[in-house]
PAMI-65348 format. One line per 10 residues: for each residue x, y, z of C-alpha. Coordinates in pm, 1 decimal. Layout:
<pts>
X Y Z | ...;
</pts>
This chain:
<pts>
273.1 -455.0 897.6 | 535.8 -730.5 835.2 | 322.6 -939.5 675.8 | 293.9 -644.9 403.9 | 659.4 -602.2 433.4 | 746.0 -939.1 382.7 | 498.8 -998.6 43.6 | 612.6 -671.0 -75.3 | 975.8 -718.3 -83.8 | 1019.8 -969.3 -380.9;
791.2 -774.6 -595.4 | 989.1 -470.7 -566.9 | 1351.2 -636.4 -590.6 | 1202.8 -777.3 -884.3 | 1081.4 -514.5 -1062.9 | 1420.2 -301.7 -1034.6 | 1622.8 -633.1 -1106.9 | 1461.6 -687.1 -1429.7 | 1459.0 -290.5 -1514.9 | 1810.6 -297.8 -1510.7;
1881.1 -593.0 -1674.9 | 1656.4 -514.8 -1960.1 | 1846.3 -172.9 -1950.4 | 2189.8 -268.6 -1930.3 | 2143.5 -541.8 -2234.3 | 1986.9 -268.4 -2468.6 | 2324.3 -44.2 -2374.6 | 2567.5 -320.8 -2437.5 | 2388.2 -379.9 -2766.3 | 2357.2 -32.1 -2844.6;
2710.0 13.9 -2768.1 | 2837.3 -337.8 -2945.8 | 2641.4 -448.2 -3212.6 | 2689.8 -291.1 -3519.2 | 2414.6 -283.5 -3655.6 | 2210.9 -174.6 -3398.5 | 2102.2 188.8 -3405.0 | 2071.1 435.7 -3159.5 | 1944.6 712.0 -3334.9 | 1689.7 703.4 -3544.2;
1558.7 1097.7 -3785.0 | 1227.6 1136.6 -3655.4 | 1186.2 1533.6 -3561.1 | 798.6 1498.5 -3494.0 | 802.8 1227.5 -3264.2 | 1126.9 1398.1 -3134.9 | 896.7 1663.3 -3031.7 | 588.8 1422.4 -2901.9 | 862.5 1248.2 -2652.6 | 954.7 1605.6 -2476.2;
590.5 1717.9 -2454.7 | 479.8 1376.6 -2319.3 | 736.7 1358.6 -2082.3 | 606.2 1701.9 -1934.4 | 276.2 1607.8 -1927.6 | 305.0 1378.9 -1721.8 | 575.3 1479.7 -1518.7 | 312.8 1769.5 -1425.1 | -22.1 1478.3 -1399.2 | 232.6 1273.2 -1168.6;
317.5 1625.5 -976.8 | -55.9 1627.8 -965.6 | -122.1 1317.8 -802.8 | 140.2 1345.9 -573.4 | 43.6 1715.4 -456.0 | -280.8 1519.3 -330.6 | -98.1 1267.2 -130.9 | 180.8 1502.8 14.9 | -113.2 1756.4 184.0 | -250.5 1425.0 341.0;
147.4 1291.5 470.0 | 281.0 1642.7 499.2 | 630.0 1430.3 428.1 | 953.4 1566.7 315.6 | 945.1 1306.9 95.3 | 658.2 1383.5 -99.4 | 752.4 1751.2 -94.8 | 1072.3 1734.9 -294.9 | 968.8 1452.0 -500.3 | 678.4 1681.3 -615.3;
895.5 2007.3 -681.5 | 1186.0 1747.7 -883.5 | 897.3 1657.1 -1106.8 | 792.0 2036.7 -1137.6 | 1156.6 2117.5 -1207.8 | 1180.2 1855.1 -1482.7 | 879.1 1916.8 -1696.2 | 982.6 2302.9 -1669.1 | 1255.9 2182.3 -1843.5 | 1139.3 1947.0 -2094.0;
847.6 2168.1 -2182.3 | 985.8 2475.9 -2171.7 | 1312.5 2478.6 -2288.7 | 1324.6 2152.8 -2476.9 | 944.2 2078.2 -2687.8 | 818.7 2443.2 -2712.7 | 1191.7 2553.0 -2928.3 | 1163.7 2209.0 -3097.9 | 843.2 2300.4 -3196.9 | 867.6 2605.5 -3325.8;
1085.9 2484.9 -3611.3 | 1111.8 2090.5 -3579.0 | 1509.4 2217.7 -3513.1 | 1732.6 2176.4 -3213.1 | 1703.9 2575.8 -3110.5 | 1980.3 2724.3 -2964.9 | 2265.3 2638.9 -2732.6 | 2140.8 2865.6 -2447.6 | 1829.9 2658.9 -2448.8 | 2038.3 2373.5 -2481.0;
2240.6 2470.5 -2162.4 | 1954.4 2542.8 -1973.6 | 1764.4 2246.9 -2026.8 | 2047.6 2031.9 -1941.7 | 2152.2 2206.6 -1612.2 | 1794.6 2237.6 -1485.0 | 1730.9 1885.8 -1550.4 | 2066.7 1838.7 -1295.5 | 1894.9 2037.5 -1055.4 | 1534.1 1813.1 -1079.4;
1781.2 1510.6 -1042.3 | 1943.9 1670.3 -731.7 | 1640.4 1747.9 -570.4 | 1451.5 1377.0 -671.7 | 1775.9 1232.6 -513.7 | 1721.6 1460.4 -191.6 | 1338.6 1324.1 -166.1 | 1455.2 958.3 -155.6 | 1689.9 1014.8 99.7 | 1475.9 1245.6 318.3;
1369.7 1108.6 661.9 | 1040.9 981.3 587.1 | 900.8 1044.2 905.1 | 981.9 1392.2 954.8 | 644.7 1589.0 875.0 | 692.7 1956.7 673.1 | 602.9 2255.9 851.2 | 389.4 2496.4 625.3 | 659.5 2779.8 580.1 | 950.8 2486.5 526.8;
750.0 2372.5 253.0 | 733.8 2718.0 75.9 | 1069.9 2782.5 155.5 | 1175.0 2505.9 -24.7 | 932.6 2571.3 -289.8 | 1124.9 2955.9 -374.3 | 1446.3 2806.0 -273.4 | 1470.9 2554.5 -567.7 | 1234.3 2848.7 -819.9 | 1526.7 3052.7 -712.0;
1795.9 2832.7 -850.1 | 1637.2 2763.3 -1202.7 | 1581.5 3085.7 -1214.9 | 1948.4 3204.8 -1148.5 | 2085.0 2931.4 -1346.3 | 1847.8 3015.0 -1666.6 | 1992.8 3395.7 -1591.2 | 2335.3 3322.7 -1590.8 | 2327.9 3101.6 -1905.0 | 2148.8 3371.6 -2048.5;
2432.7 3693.0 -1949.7 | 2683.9 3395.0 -2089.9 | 2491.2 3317.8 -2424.9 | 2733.0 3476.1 -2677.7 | 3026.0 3308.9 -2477.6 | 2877.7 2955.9 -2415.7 | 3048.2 2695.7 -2611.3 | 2889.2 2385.7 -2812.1 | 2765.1 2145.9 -2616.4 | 2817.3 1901.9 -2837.0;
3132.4 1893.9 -3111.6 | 2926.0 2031.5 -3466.4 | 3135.4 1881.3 -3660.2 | 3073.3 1520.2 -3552.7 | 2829.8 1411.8 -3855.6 | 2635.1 1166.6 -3774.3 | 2780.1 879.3 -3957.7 | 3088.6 929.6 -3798.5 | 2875.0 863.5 -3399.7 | 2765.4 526.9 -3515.4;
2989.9 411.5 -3190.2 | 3015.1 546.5 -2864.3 | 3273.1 887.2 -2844.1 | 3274.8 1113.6 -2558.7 | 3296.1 1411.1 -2793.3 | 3104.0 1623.7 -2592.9 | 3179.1 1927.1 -2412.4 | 3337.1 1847.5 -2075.0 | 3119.2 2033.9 -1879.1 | 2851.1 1783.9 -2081.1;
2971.1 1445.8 -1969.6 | 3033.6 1524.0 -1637.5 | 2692.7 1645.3 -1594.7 | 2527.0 1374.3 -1738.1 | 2787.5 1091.8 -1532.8 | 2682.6 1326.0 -1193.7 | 2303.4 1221.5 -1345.3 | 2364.6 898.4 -1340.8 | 2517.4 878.8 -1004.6 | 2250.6 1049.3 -880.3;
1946.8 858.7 -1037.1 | 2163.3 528.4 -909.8 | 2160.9 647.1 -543.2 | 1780.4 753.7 -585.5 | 1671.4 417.9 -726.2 | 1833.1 230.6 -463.4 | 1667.2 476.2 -149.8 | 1365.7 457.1 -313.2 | 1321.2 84.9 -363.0 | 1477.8 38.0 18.1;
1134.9 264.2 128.9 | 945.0 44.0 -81.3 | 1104.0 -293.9 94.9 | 1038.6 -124.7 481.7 | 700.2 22.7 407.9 | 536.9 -180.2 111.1 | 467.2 156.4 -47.0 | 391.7 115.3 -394.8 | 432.3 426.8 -544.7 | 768.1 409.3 -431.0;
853.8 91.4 -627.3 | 790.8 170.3 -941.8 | 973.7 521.5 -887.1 | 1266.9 329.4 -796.4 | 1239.2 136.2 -1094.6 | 1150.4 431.7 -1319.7 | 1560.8 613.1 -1181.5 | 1739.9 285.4 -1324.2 | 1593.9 367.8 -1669.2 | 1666.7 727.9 -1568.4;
2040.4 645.4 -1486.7 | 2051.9 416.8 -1804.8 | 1957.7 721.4 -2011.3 | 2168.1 923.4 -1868.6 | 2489.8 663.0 -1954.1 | 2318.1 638.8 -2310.9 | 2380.4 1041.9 -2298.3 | 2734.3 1023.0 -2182.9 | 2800.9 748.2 -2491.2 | 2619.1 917.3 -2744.4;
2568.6 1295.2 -2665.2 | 2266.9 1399.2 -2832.8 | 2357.3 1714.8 -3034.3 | 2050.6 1651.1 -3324.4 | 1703.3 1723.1 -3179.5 | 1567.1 1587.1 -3490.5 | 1668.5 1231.3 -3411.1 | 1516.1 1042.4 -3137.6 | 1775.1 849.8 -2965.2 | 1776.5 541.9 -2687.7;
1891.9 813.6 -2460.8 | 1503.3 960.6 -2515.3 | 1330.8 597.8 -2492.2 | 1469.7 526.3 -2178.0 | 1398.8 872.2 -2024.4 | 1010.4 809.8 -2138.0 | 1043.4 499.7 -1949.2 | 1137.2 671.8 -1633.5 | 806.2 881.0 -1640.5 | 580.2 640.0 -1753.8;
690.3 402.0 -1465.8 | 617.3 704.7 -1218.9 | 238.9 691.1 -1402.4 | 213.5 352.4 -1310.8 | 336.6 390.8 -982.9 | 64.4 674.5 -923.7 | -227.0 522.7 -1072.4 | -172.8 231.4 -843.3 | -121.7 453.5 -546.5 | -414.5 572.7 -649.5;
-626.9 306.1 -657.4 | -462.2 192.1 -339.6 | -612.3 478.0 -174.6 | -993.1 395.6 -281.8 | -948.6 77.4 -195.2 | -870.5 200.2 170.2 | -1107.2 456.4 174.0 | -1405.1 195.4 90.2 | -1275.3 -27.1 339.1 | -1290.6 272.6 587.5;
-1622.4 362.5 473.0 | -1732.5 34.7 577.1 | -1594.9 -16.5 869.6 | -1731.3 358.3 970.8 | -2075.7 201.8 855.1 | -2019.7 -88.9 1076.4 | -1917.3 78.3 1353.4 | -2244.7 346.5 1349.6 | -2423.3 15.0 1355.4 | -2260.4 -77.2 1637.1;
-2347.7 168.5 1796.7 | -2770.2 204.5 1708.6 | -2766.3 -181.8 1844.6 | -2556.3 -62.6 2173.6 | -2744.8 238.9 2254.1 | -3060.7 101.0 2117.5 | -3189.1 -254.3 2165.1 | -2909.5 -397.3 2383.6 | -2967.4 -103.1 2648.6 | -3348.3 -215.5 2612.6;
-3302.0 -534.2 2640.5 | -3032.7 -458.6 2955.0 | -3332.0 -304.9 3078.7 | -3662.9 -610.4 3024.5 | -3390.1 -809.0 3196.6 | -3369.2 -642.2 3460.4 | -3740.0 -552.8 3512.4 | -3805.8 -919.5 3494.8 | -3573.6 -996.3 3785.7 | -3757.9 -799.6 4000.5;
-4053.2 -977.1 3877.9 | -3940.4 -1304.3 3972.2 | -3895.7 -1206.2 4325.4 | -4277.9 -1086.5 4365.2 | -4499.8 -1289.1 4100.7 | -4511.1 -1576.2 3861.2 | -4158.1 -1717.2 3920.8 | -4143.1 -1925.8 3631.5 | -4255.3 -1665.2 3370.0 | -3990.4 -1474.4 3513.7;
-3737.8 -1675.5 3415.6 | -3826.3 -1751.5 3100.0 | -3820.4 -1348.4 3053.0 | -3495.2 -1338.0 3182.7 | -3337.5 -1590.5 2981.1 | -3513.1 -1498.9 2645.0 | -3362.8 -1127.7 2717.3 | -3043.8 -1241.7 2842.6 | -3046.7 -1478.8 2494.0 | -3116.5 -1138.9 2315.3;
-2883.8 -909.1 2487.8 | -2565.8 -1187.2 2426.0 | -2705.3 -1174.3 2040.6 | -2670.9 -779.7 2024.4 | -2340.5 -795.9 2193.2 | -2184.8 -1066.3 1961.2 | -2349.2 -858.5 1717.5 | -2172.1 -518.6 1772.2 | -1858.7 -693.5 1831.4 | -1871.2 -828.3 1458.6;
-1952.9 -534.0 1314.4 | -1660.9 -359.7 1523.6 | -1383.0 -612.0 1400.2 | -1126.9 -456.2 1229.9 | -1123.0 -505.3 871.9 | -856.6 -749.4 746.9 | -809.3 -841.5 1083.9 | -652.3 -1248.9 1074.2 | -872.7 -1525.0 1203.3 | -647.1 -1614.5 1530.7;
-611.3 -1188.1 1632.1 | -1031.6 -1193.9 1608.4 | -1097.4 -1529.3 1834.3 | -804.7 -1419.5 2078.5 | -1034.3 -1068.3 2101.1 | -1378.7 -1259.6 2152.8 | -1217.7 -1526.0 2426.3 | -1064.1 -1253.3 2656.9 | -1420.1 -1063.8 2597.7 | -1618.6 -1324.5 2706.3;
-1385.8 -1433.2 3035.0 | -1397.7 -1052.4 3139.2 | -1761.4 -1070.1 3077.5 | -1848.4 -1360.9 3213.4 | -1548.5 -1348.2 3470.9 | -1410.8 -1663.8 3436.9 | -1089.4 -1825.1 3297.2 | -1013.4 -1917.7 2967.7 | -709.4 -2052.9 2847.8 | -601.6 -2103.7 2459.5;
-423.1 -2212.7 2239.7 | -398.6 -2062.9 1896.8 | -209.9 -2149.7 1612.4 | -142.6 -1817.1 1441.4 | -72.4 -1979.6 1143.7 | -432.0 -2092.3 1080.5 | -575.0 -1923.4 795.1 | -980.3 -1946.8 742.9 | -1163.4 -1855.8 437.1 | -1399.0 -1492.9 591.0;
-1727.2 -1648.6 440.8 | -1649.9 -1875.1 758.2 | -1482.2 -1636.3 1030.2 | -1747.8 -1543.2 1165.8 | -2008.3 -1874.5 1173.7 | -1686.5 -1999.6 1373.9 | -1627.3 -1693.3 1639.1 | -2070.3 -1731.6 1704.2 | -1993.8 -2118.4 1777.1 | -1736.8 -2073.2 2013.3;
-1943.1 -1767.0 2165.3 | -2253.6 -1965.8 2206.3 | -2046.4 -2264.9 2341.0 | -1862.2 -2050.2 2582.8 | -2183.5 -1895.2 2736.9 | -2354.7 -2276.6 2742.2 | -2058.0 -2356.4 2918.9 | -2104.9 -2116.6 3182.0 | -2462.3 -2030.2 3174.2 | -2609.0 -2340.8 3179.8;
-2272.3 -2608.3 3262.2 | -2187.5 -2369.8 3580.7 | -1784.8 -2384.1 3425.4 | -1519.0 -2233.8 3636.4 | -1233.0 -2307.5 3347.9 | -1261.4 -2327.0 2996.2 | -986.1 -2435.5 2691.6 | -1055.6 -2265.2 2325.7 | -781.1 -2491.2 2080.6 | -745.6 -2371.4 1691.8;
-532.7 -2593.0 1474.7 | -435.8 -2547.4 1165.2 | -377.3 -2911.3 996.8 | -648.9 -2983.9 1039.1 | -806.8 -2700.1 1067.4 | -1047.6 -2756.7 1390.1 | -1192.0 -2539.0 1643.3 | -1251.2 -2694.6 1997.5 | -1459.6 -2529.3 2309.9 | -1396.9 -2751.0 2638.1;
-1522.7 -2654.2 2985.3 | -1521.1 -2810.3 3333.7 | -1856.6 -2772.4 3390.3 | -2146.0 -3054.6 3499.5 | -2207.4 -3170.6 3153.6 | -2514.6 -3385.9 3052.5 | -2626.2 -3679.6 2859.7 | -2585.4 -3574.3 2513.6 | -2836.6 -3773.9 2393.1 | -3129.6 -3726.5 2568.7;
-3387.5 -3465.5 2381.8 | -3291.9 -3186.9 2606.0 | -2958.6 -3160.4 2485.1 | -3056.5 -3029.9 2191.0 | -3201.0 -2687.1 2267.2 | -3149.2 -2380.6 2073.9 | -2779.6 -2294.0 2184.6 | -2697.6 -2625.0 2019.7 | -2908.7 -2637.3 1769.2 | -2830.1 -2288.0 1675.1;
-2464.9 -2381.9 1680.4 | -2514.5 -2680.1 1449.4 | -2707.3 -2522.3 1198.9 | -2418.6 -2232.4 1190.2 | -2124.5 -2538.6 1104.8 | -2361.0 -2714.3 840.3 | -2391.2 -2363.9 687.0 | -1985.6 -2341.1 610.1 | -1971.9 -2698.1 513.2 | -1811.6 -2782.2 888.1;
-1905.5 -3065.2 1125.7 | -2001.1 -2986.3 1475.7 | -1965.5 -3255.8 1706.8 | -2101.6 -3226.4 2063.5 | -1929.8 -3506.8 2332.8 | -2058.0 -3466.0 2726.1 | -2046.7 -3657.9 3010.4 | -2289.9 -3597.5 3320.8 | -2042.6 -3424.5 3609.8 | -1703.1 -3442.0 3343.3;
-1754.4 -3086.1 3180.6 | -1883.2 -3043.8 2782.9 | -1629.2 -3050.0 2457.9 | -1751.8 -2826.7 2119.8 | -1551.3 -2957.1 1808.5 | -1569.2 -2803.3 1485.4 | -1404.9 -2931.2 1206.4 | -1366.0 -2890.7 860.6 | -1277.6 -3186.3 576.9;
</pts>
């Protein structure tokens, strides 16, 4: 976990670092530079921005409705129902009157629109600060649900009973020559909704990208980066108060920004979560496996060894034996098998050999002491050709050197593996030294592009080295 932490961090300071850079130059030069523009007459694509916006304010809602009924977080829950509350506004009150008439509609729906979009904000703000461990009990959840329903639905009453006596939210007789700079000529009410926006989208972007720093979660990057175009917009609305639905202003580009950095941030939590899921399907795979060559032919083979045991004590002695160690050769392959196909997936090199050392000392009941560099990273083509050398050089050790103690070293620079046991050794180069353990274990290094070297002394124990160039 803080290895994910720690390569997660600078990718998700970065992201909201260079969001709000790129944001804050385009509103200095908005707000500067003369001939820069921030509106520009386009009532069509005024109209495409809202409904887009909705659309995928409700897909996002979507996506995260699937991953909320897995966490069942408090989190998830009100980030879903802000992104509900939103694209009821922006579809509803905003494209739909826009598109009956390409016009700006009334100033009820203008009201509306703009203090349900205050409530959305409130509530997104909520879901980055809610404890993100605390899971949602089922009536909480719809609770919530008809608690915030209730609100847009007694704020769109109330603006409704007020409609004749609502004033302009925006002064009508600014033309639109005369907003070519920034002028707070909106109605009070106006600005300070749209500064308590801001504010709000500030505090969200800054909870959210914190979750994303502690828990590498990477939907929750980009939504932190998608509130500082939010709160950018929201400044661009307090400078130039958008009054003229039939201009599209930066105000609108940077809002479209916010949601399509919440699509990114969902289709990558998305295919974050098939990525785990395969790995889980193989490791279930795996794992039945391991268990068909457990309950299968290692309990058989458990079995032949013990039946020719017996044997040895009543017949051919030597035919026996050579039962007994061809089974007991078998019964170590199934187990080194199931234990591979039981590692954990993603599991680092170091973690796996410390696993297969303390299962072979309690198996074979002897000592083993190591020394691991944890540092030591080794390319997984080769993992496991180097966890079946030091098995087989472990159980040579023991089996056949009679070891009491043996040392398992991994080094990093250079990277080197080394097996050495007390046991009674033997002339390393005489013929019998090379039977199958060794051989096997040669063959395995040659296969990864690794040298195996062998050294053993008659009555001074038995050192495995494997090294790579």
């Amino acid at each position: 976990m803080s290895t994910t932490r720690f390569e997660e961090r600078p990718p998700a300071v970065a992201l909201v670092a260079w969001t709000a850079a790129v944001a804050a130059v385009a509103t200095v030069a908005v707000a500067v530079l003369p001939f820069v523009r921030f509106a520009y007459p386009a009532p069509a694509l005024h109209v495409v921005l809202e409904t887009t916006n909705a659309l995928i304010a409700l897909l996002v809602a979507y996506l995260i409705y699937g991953r909320y009924r897995e966490s069942r977080r408090w989190q998830d829950l009100l980030l879903l129902l802000a992104l509900c509350t939103v694209a009821t506004a922006n579809l509803v009150l905003t494209a739909l009157p826009s598109a009956v008439a390409l016009a700006s509609g009334d100033e009820l729906h203008r009201w509306q629109a703009l203090l349900i979009r205050l409530v959305g904000t409130l509530v997104l703000t909520l879901a980055a600060l809610a404890p993100a461990e605390r899971r949602v009990r089922r009536w909480h959840a719809v609770s919530a649900a008809m608690s915030i329903a209730a609100l847009v639905v007694v704020v769109s009453v109330a603006a409704t009973l007020l409609a004749d006596g609502l004033p302009p939210t925006v002064d009508p007789a600014l033309a639109l020559p005369d907003a070519s700079r920034p002028r707070l000529v909106a109605h009070p009410v106006v600005l300070v909704a749209q500064a308590v926006g801001a504010v709000l989208y500030t505090v969200a972007a800054v909870a959210f990208t914190w979750r994303a720093l502690r828990g590498g979660d990477e939907l929750m990057r980009w939504v932190g980066a998608g509130c500082v175009l939010a709160a950018f917009s929201r400044v661009h609305y307090l400078l130039f108060p958008s009054l003229y639905s039939d201009f599209v202003y930066t105000g609108d580009l940077l809002r479209l920004g916010f949601f399509v950095f919440m699509l990114i941030g969902a289709s990558r939590e998305i295919r974050s979560y098939w990525a785990v899921r395969a790995r889980a399907a193989v490791l279930e795979d795996r794992r039945r496996m391991a268990r068909d060559l457990h309950d299968g032919l290692a309990q058989e083979l458990t079995y032949i060894r013990a039946q020719a045991q017996r044997l040895a004590a009543d017949q051919d002695v030597d035919i026996a034996r050579r039962i007994t160690a061809a089974a007991g050769r078998a019964a170590d392959e199934a187990r080194r098998a199931i234990s591979a196909l039981t590692r954990p997936v993603g599991e680092a090199f170091p973690a796996a050999l410390e696993r297969v050392v303390d299962e072979l000392a309690h198996r074979h009941d002897i000592k083993i002491v190591t020394g691991l560099d944890q540092t030591t990273e080794v390319d997984p083509a080769v993992e496991e050709a180097l966890l079946r050398i030091v098995s087989e050089a472990v159980h040579n050790g023991v089996r056949h050197g009679g070891a009491s103690r043996i040392e398992v070293r991994l080094t990093a620079q250079p990277l080197q593996v080394s097996v050495r046991d007390d046991g009674r050794g033997f002339d390393a180069s005489t013929r019998a030294a090379g039977g199958f353990g060794l051989t096997s274990m040669r063959e395995r290094a040659q296969g990864v592009g690794a040298a195996l070297d062998i050294s053993s002394v008659p009555g001074e124990g038995t050192t495995v080295t494997v090294r790579w160039p």
